[in-house]
N, C-alpha and C positions, 0 to 999 in steps of 0.2 A: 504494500500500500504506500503509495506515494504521501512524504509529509503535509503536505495542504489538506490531502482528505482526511489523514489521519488528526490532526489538527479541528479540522471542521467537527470527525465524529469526535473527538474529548471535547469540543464543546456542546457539542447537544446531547451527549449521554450526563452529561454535568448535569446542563440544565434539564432532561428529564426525569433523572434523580432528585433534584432541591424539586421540582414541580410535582415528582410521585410521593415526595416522605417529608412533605413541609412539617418544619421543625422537629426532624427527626436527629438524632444525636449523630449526626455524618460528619467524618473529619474531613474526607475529599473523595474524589473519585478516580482513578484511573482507567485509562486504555491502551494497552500494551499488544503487539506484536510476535512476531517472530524475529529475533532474534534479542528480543529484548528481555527474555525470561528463557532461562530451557526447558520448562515444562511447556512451553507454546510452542504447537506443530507448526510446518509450514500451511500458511493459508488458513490460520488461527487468530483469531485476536480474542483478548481476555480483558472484557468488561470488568474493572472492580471497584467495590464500593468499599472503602473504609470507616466502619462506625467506631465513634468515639469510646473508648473502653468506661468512662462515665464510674470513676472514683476505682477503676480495677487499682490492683499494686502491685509491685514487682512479688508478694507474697504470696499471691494469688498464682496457684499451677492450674495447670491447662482443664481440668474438668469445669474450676470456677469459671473462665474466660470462654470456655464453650456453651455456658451454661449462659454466658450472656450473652451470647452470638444466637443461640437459638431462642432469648429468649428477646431479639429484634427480632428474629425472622418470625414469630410466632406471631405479635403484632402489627407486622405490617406486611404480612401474607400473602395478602389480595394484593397489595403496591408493587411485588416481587413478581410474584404472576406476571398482572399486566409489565410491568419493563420487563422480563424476559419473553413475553413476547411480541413488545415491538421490537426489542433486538434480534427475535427469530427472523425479520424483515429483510435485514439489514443481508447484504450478497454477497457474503463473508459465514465461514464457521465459527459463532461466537461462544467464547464462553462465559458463563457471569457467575462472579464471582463476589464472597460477602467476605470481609473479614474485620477481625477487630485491630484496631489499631493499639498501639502506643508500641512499650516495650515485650519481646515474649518472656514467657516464665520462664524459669530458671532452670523448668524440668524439659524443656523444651529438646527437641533434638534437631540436631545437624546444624546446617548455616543460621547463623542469626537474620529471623524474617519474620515477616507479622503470620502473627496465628491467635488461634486459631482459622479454619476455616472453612467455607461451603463452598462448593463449585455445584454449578448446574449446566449441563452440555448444552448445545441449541441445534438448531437448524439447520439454515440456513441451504445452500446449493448443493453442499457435498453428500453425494449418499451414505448410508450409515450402514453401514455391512455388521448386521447382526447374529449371522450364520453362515456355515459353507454349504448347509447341507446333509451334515454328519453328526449330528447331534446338538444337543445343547452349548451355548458356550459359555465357558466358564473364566472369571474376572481372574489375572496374575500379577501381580504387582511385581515389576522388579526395576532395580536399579543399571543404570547402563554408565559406561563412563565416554568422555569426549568423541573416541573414534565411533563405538559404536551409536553412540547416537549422529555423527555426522553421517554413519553409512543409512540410517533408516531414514534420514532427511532428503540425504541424494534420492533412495527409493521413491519417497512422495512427488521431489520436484522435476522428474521424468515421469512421472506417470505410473510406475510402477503399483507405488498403492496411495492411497488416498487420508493415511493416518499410519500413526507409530507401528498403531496396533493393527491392523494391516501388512503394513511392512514387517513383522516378528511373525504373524499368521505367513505370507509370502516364505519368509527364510526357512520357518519350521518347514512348510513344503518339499521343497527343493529339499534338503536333508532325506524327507522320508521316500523322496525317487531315488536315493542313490542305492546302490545294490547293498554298499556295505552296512547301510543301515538296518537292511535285512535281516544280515547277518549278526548285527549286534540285539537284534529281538529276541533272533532263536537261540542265542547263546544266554541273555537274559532266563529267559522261559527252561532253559537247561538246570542254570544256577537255582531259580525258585522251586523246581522240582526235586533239585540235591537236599538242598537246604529244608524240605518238607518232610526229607526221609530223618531225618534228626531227631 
């Protein structure tokens, strides 16, 4: 996204924020990109809204701080709704995202970043591949470092796939044509049968 537009939409997700949650405890808002966060895929942007932590403490771990984050979104529900989905509009894959602002807790893990927080996927043009076909799919969370995530980024901005998680569905693929993959089932399936006789 070119700065002008990008520029344009922080300003009107601003202003339809202070116009969805008047007088709501908001510290500011952001809109963020690809390459400006690494958990943003290419052809992502990440709507977010920063609520005021509103007398939190640095004493305060993460359950309290969650406990206030849900207990914004809890009243103003219907306001989250509708903004996400005039950001479902918007011809871009958004993601919108709540978090609480100030300092994190102390129990907090990894980089120093605001948290808690809510993400809610959207829309938007890209399609959402929710199966292959082969069963249910089930949620994996893992961790990648620089290269591999630079290789499932090249994946998406050639076409290959359409998201991270995509691009991981794509690689596991390939893996399960190679022959020797085969071979490393049946030998698998050998060991759990040794191991039964025990």
């Amino acid at each position: 996204m070119e700065q002008a537009q990008l520029d344009s939409l922080r300003q009107k997700f601003d202003e339809e924020v202070r116009t969805r949650f008047p007088g709501a405890p908001i510290e500011r808002t952001e809109v963020l990109q690809y390459g400006d966060d690494p958990e943003i895929e290419p052809g992502q942007v990440l709507a977010r809204v920063v609520v005021d932590p509103q007398g939190a403490t640095d004493e305060d771990g993460k359950e309290e701080r969650g406990q206030r984050l849900e207990a914004f979104r809890d009243a103003h529900r219907d306001a989250i709704h509708k903004l996400r989905d005039e950001l479902n509009k918007l011809p871009a894959s958004v993601i919108f995202e709540l978090t609480l602002g100030g300092e994190p807790p102390a129990d907090a893990e990894g980089p120093k970043r605001f948290g808690p927080k809510m993400r809610m996927m959207g829309g938007g043009p890209r399609e959402r591949v929710m199966g292959t076909g082969e069963g249910p799919m089930i949620p994996v969370m893992a961790r990648v470092g620089p290269e591999d995530l630079e290789t499932l980024d090249t994946l998406i901005q050639v076409g290959i796939a359409t998201s991270r998680a995509e691009a991981v569905r794509w690689a596991l693929a390939r893996i399960r044509e190679r022959p020797a993959y085969e071979q490393l089932r049946a030998r698998t399936s050998e060991i759990a049968d040794l191991k039964g006789q025990f």
